[in-house]
Structure formats: structure tokens, C-alpha cells
Backbone as XML, in Angstrom:
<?xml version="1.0"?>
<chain id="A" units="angstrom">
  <residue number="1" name="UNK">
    <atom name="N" x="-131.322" y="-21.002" z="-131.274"/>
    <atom name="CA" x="-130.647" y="-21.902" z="-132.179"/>
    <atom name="C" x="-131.651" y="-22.809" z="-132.907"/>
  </residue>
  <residue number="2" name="UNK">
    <atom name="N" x="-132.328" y="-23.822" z="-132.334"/>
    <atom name="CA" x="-133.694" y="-24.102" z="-132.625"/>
    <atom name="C" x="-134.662" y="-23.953" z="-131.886"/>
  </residue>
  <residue number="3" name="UNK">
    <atom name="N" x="-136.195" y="-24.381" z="-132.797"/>
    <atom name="CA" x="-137.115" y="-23.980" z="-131.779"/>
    <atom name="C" x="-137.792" y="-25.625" z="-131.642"/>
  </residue>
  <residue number="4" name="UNK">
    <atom name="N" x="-138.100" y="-24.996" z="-130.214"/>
    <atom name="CA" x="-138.575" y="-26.546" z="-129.199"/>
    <atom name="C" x="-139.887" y="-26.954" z="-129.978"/>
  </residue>
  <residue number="5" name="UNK">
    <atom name="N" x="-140.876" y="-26.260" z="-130.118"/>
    <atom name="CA" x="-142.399" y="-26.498" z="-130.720"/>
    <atom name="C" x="-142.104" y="-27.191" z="-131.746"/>
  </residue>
  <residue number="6" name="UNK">
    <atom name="N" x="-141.029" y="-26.562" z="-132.730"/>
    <atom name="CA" x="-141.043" y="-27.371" z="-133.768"/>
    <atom name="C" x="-140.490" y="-28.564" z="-134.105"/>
  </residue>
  <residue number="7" name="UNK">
    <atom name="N" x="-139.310" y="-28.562" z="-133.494"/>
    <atom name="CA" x="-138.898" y="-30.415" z="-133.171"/>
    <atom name="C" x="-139.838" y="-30.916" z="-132.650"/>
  </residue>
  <residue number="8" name="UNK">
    <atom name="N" x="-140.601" y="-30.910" z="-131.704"/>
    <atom name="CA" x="-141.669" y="-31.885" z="-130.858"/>
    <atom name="C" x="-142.522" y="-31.930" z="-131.837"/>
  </residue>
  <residue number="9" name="UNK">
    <atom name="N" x="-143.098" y="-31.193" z="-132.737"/>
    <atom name="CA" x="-143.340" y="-31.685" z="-133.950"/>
    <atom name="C" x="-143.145" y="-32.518" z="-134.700"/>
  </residue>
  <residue number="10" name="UNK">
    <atom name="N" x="-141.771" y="-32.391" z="-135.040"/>
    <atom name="CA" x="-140.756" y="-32.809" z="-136.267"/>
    <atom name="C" x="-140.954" y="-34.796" z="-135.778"/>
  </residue>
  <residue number="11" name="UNK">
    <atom name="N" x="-140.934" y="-34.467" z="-134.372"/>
    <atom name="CA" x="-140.722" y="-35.713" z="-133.520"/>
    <atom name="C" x="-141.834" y="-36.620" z="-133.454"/>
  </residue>
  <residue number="12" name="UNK">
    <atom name="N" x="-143.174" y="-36.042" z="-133.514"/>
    <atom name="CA" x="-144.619" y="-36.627" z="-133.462"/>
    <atom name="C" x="-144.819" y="-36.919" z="-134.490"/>
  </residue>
  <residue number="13" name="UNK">
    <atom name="N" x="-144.363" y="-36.409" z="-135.997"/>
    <atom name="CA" x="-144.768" y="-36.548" z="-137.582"/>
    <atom name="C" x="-144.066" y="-37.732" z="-137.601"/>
  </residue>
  <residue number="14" name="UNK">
    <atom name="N" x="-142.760" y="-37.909" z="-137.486"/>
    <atom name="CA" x="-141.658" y="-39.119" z="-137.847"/>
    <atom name="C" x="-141.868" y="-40.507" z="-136.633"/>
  </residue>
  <residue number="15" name="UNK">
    <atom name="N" x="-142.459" y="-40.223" z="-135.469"/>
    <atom name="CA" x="-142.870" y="-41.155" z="-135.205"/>
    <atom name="C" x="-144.129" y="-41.740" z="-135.057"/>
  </residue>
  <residue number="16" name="UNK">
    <atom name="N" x="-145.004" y="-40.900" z="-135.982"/>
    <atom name="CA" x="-146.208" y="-41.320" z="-136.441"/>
    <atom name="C" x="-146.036" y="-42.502" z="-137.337"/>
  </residue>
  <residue number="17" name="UNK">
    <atom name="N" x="-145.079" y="-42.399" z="-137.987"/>
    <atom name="CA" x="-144.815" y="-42.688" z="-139.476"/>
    <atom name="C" x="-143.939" y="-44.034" z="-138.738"/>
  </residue>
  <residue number="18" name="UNK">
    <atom name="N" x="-143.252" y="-44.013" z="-137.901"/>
    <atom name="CA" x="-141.937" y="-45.031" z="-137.694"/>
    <atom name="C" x="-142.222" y="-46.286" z="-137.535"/>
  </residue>
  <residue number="19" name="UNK">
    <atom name="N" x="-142.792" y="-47.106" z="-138.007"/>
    <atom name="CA" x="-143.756" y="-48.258" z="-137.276"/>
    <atom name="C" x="-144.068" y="-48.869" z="-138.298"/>
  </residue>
  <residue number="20" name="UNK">
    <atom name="N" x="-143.740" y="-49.869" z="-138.626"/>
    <atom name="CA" x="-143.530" y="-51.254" z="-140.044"/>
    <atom name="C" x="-145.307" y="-51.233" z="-140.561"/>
  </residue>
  <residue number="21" name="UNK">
    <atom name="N" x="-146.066" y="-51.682" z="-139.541"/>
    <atom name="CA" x="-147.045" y="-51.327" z="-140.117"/>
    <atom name="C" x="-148.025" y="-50.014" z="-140.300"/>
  </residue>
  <residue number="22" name="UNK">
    <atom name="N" x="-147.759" y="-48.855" z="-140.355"/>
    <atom name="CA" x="-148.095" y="-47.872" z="-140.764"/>
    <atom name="C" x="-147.338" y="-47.697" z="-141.815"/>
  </residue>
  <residue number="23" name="UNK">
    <atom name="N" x="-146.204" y="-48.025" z="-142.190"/>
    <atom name="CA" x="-145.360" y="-47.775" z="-143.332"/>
    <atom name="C" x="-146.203" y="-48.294" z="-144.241"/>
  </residue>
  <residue number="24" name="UNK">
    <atom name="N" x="-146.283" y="-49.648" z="-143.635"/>
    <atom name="CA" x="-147.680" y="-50.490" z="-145.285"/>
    <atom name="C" x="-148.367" y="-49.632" z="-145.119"/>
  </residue>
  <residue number="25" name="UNK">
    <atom name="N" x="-149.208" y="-49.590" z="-144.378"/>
    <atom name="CA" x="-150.742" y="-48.700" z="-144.814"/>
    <atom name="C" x="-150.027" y="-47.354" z="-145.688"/>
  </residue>
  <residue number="26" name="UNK">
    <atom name="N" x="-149.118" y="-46.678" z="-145.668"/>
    <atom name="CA" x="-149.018" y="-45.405" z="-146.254"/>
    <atom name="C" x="-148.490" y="-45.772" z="-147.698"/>
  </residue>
  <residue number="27" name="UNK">
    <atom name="N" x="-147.795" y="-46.709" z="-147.717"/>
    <atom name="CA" x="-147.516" y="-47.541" z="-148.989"/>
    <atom name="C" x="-148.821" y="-48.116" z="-149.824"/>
  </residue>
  <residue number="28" name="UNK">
    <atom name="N" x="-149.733" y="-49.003" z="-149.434"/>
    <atom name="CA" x="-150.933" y="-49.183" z="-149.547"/>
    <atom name="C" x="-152.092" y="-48.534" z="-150.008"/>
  </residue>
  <residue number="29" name="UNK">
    <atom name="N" x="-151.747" y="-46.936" z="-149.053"/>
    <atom name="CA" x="-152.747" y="-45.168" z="-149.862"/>
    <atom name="C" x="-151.940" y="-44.686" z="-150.893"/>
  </residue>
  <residue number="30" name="UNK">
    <atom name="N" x="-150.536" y="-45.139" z="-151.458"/>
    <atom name="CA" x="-149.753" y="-44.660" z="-152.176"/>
    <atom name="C" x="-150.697" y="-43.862" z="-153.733"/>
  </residue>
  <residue number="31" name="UNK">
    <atom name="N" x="-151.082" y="-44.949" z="-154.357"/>
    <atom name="CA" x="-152.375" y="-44.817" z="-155.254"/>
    <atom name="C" x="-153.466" y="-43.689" z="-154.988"/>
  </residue>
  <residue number="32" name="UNK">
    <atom name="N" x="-154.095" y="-43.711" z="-153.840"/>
    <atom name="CA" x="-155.302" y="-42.899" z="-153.439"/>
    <atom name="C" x="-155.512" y="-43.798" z="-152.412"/>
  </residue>
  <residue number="33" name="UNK">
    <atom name="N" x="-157.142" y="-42.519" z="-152.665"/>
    <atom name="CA" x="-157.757" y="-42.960" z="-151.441"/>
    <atom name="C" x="-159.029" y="-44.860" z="-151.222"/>
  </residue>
  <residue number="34" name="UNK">
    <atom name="N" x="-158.524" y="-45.025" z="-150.054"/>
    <atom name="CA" x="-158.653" y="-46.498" z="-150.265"/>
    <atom name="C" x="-159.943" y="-46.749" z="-148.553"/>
  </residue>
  <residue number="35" name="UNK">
    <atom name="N" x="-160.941" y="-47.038" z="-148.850"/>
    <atom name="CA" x="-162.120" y="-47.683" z="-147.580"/>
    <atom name="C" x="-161.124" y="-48.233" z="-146.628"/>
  </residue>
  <residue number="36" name="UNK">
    <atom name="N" x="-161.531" y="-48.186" z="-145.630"/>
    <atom name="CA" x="-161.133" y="-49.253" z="-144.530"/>
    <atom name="C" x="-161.521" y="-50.530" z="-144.580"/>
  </residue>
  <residue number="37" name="UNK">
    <atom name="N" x="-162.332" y="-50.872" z="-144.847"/>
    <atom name="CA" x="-162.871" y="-52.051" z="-145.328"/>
    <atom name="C" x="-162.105" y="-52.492" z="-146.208"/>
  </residue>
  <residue number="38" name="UNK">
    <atom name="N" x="-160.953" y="-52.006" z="-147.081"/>
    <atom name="CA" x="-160.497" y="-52.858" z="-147.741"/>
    <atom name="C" x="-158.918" y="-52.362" z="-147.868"/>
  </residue>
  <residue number="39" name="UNK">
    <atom name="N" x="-158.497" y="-51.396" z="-146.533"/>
    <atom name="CA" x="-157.031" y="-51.628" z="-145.811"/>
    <atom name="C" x="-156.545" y="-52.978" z="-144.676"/>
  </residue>
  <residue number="40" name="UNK">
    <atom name="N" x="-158.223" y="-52.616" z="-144.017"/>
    <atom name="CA" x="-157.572" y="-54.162" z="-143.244"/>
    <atom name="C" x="-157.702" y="-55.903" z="-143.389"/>
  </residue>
  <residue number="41" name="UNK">
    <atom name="N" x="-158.203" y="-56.083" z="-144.435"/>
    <atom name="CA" x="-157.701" y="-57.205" z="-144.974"/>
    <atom name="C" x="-156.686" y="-57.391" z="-145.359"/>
  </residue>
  <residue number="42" name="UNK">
    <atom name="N" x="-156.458" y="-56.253" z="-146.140"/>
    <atom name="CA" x="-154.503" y="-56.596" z="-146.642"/>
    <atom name="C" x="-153.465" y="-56.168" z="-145.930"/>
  </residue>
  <residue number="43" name="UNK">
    <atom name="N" x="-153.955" y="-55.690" z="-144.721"/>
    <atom name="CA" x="-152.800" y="-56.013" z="-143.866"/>
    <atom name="C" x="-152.576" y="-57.329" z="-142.998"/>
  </residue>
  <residue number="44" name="UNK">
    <atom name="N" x="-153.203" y="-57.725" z="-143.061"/>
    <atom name="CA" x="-153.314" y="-59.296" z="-142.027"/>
    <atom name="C" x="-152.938" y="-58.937" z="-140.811"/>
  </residue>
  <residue number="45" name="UNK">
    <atom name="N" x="-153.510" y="-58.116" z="-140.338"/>
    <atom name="CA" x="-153.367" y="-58.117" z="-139.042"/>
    <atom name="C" x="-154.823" y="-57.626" z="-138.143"/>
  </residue>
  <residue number="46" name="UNK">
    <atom name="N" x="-154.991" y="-57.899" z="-137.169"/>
    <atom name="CA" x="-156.451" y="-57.846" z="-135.898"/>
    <atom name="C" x="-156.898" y="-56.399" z="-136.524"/>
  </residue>
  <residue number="47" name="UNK">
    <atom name="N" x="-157.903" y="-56.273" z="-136.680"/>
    <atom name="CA" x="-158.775" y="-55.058" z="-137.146"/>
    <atom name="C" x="-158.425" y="-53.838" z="-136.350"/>
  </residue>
  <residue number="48" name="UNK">
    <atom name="N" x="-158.633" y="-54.313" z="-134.888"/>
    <atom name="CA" x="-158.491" y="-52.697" z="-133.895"/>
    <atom name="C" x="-157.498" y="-52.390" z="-134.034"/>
  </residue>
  <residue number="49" name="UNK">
    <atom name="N" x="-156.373" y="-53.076" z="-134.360"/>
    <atom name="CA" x="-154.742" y="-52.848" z="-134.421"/>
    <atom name="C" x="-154.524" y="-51.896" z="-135.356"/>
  </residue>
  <residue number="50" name="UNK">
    <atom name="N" x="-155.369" y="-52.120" z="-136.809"/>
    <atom name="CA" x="-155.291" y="-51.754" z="-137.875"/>
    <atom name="C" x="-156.063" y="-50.121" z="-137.705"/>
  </residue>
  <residue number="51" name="UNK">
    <atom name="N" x="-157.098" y="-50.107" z="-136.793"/>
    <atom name="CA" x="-158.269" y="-49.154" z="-136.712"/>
    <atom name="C" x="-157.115" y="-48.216" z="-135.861"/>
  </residue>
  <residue number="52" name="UNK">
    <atom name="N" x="-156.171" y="-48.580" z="-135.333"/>
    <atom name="CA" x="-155.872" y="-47.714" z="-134.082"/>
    <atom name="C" x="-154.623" y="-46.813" z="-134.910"/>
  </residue>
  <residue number="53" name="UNK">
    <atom name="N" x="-153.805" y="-47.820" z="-135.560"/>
    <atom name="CA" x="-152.674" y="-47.050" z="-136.269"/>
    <atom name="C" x="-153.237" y="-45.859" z="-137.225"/>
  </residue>
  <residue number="54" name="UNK">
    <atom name="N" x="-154.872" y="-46.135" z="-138.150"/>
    <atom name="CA" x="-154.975" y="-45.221" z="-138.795"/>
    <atom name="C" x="-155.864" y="-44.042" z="-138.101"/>
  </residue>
  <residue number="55" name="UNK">
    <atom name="N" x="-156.172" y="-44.407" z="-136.931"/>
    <atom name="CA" x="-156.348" y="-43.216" z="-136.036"/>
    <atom name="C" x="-154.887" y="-42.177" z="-135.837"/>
  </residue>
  <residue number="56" name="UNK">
    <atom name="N" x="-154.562" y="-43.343" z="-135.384"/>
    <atom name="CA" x="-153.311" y="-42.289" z="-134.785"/>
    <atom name="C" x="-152.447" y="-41.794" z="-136.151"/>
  </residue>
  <residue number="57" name="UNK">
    <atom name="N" x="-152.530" y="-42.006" z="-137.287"/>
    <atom name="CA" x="-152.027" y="-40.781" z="-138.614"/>
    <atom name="C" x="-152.867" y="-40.064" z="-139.057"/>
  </residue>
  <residue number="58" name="UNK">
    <atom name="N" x="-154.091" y="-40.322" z="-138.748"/>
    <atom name="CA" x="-154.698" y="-39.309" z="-138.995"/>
    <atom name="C" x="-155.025" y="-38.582" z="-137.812"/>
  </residue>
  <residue number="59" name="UNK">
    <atom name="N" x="-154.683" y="-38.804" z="-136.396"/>
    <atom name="CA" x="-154.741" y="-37.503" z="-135.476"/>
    <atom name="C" x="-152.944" y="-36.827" z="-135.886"/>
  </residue>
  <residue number="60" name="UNK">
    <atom name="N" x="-152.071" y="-37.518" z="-136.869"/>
    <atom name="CA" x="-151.194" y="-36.415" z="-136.648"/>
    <atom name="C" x="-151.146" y="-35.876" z="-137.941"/>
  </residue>
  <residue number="61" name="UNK">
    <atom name="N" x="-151.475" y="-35.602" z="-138.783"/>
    <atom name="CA" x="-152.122" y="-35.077" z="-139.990"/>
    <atom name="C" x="-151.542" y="-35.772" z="-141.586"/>
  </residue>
  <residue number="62" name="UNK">
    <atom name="N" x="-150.817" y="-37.567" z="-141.229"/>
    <atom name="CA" x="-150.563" y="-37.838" z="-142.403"/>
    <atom name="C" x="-151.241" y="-38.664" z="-143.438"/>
  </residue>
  <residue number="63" name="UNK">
    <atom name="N" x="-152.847" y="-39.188" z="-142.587"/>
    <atom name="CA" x="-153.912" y="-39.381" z="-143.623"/>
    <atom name="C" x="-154.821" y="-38.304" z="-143.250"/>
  </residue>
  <residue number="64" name="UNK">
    <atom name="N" x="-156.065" y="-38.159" z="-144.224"/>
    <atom name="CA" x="-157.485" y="-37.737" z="-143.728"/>
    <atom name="C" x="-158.159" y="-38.681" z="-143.814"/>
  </residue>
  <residue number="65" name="UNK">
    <atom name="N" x="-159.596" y="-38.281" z="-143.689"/>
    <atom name="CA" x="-160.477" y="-39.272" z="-143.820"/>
    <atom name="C" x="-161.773" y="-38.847" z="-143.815"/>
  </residue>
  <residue number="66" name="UNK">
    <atom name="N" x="-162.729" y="-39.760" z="-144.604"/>
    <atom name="CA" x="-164.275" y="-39.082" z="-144.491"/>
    <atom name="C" x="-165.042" y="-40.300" z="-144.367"/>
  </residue>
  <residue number="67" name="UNK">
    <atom name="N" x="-166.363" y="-40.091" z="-144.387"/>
    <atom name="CA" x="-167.483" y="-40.946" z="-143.440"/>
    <atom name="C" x="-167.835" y="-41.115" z="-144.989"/>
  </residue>
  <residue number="68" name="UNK">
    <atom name="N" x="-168.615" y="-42.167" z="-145.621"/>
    <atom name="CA" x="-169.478" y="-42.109" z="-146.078"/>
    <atom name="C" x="-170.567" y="-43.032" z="-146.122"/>
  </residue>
  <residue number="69" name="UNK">
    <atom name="N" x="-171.739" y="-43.338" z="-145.621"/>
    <atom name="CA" x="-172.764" y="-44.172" z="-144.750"/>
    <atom name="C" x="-171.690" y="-44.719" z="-144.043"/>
  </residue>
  <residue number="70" name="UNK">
    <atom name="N" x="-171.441" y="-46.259" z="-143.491"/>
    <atom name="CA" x="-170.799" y="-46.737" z="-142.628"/>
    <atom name="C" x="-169.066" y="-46.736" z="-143.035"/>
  </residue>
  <residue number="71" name="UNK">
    <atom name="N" x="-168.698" y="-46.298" z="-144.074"/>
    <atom name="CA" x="-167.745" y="-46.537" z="-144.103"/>
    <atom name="C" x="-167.038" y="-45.531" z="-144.403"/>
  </residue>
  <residue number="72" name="UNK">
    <atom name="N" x="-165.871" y="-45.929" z="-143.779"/>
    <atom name="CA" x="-164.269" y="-44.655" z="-143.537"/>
    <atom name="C" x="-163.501" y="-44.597" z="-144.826"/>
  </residue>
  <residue number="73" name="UNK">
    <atom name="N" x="-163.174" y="-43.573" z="-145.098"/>
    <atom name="CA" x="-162.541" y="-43.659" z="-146.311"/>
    <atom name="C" x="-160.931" y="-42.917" z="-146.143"/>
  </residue>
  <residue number="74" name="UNK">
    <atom name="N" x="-159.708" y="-43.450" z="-146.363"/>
    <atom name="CA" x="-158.478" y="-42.666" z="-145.755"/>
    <atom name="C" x="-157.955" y="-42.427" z="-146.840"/>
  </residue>
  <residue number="75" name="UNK">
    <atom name="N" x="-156.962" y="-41.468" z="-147.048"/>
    <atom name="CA" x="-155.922" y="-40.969" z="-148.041"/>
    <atom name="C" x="-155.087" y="-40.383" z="-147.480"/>
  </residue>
  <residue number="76" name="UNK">
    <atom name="N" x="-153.702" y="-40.190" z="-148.460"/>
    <atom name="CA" x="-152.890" y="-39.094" z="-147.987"/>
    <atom name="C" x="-152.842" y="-38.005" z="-148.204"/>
  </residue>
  <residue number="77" name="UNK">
    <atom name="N" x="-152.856" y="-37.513" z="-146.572"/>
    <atom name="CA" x="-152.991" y="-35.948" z="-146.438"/>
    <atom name="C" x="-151.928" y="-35.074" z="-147.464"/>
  </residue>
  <residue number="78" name="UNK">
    <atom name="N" x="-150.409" y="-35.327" z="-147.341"/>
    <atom name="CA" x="-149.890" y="-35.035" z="-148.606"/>
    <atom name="C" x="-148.558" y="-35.701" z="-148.673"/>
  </residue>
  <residue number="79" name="UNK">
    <atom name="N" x="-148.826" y="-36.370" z="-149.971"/>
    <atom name="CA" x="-147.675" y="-36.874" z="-150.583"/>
    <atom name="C" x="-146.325" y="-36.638" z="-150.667"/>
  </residue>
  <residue number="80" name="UNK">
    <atom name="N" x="-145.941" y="-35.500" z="-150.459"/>
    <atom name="CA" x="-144.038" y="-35.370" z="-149.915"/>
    <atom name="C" x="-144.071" y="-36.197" z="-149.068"/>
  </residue>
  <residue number="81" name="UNK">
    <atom name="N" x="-144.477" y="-37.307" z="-148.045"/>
    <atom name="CA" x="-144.543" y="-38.251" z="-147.135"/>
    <atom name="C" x="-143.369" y="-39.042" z="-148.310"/>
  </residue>
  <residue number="82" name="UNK">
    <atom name="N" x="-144.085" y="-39.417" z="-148.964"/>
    <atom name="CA" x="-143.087" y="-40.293" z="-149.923"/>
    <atom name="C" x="-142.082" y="-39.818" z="-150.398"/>
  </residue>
  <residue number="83" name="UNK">
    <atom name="N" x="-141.264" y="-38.240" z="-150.609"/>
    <atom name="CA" x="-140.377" y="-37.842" z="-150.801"/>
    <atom name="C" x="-139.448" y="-38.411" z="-149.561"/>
  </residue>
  <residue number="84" name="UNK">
    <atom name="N" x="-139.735" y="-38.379" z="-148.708"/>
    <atom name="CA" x="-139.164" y="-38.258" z="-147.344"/>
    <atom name="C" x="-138.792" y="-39.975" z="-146.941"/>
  </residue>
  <residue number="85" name="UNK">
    <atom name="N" x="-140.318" y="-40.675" z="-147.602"/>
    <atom name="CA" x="-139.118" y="-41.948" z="-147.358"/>
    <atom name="C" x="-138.353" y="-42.502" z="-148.412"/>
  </residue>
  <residue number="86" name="UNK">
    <atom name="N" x="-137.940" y="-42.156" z="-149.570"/>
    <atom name="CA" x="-137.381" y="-42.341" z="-150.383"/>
    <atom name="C" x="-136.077" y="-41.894" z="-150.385"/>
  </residue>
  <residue number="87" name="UNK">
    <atom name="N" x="-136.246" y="-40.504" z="-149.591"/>
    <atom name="CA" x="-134.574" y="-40.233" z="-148.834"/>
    <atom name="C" x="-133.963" y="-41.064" z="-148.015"/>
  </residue>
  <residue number="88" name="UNK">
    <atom name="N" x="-135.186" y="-41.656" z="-147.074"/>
    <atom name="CA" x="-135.019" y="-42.791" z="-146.011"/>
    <atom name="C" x="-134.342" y="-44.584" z="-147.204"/>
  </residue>
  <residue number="89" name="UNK">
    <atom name="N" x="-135.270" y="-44.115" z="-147.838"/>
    <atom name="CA" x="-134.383" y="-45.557" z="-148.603"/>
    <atom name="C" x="-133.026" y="-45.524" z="-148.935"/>
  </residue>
  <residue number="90" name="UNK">
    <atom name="N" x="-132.814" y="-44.502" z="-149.765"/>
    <atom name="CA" x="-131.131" y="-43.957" z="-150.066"/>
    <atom name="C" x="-130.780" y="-43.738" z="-149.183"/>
  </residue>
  <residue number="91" name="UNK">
    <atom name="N" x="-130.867" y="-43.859" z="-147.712"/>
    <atom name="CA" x="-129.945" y="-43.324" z="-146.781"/>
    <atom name="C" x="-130.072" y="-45.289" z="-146.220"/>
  </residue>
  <residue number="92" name="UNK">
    <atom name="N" x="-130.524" y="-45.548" z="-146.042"/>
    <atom name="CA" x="-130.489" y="-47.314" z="-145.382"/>
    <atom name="C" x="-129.843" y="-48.226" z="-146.251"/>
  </residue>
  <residue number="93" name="UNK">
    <atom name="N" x="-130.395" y="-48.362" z="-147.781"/>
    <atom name="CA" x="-129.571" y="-48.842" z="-148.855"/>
    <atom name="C" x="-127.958" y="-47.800" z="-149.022"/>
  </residue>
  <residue number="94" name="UNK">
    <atom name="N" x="-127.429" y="-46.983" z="-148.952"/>
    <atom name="CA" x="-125.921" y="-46.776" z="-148.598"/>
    <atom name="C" x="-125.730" y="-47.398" z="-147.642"/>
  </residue>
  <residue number="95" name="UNK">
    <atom name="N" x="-126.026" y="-46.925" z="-146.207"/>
    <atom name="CA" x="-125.488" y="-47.918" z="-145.095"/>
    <atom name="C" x="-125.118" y="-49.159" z="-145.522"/>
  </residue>
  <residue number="96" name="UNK">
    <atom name="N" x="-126.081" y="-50.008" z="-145.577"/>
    <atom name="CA" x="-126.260" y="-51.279" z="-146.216"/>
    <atom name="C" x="-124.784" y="-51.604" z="-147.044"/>
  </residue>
  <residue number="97" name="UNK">
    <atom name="N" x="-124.699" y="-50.882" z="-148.276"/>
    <atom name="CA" x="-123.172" y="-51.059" z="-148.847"/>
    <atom name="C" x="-122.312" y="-51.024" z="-147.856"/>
  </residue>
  <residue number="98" name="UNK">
    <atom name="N" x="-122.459" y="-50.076" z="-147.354"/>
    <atom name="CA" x="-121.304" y="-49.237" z="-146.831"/>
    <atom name="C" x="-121.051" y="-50.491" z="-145.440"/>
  </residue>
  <residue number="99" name="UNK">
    <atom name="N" x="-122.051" y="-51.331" z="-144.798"/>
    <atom name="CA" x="-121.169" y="-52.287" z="-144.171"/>
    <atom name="C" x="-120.916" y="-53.472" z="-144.647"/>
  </residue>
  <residue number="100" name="UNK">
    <atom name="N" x="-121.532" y="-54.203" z="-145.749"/>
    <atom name="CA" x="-121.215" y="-54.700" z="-146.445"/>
    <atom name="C" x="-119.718" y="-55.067" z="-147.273"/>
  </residue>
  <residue number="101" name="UNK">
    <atom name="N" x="-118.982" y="-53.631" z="-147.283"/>
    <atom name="CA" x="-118.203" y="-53.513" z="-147.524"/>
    <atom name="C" x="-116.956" y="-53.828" z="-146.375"/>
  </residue>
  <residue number="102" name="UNK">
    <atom name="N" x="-117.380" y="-53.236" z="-145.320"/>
    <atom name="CA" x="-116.823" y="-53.630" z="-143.882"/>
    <atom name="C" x="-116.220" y="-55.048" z="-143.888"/>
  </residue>
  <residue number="103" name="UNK">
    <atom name="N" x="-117.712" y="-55.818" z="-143.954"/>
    <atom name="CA" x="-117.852" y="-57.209" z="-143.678"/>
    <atom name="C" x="-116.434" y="-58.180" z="-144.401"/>
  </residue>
  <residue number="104" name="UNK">
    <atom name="N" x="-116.871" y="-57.276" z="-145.799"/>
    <atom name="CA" x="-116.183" y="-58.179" z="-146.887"/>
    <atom name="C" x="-114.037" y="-57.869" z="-146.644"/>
  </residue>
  <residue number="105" name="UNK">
    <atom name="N" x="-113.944" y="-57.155" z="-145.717"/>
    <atom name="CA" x="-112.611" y="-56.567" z="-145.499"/>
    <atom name="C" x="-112.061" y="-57.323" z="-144.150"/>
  </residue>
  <residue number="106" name="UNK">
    <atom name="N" x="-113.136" y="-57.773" z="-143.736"/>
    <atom name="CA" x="-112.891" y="-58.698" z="-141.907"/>
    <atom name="C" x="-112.363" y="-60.007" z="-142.824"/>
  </residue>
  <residue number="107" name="UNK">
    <atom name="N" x="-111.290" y="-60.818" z="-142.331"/>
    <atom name="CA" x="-111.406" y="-61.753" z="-142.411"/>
    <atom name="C" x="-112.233" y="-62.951" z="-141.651"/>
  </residue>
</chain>
């Protein structure tokens, strides 16, 4: 019916991604590719914090990255990432109406 490999997949990609601040950073590479040196300043948050999240998208393949003398350089591996949360927006913004509407029917 389905296959297991590929959900545990499906499951490691989306919760690579699930996490407020990795959302910035992927929002952030939206443009291109952007140094590390100048992702974690604009996130305001502790450097290793910052060093660890873009480890862990790029061990699950939704940035890359290259060396060049001391510094890391990340991008996105590929852009349907943003197709995918843009479905995620239209699906949270309906909800959103949709209890909104609820609300407005409670006295």
C-alpha cells in the first residue's frame, strides 16, 4: 500500500524543515547562495545553534554547501522547497478563516 523507506524519508525531509528557525534560514537562502558569516548575524541567535541547524539541512539534502578559504558558503539544494511551503501557507491561512469564522458564530 505504501512503502516504509519512503515515508521515513518523507518524515526526515519535513522535519528537517519543521523548526521556526530553519524556516528563516531557508527563507533567508531564498535569493541564493549566502556565507555563514553573514546567516548568523541575521538570525540573532548563539552561533552553534545557528551552525547546528545548517548542519543538520544540509545532512538531509535541503541546503549544500562549499568551503571557500575559511568560509562556508550554503544554498538551496532545490527550490520546490518553496513550492511546498507555499502550499503550507494556503493550507494554515484557510484554517485560519475557517476558525475565524467559527469564532465569529460563538456567542
Amino acid at each position: 500500500m505504501f512503502d516504509e523507506n519512503l515515508i521515513q524519508i518523507e518524515s526526515d525531509f519535513l522535519k528537517a524543515i519543521a523548526q521556526s528557525t530553519r524556516l528563516k534560514i531557508l527563507y533567508y537562502l531564498k535569493d541564493g547562495e549566502r556565507c555563514a558569516c553573514e546567516i548568523i548575524p541575521n538570525m540573532k541567535e548563539d552561533q552553534s545553534n545557528i551552525s547546528r541547524h545548517l548542519t543538520h539541512m544540509r545532512d538531509a539534502g535541503i541546503l549544500e554547501s562549499r568551503k571557500e578559504g575559511v568560509s562556508v558558503y550554503y544554498k538551496i539544494n532545490d527550490k520546490r522547497v518553496f513550492t511546498l511551503l507555499s502550499l503550507v501557507d494556503e493550507m494554515v491561512k484557510a484554517e485560519i478563516k475557517k476558525k475565524a469564522k467559527v469564532v465569529k458564530v460563538i456567542p
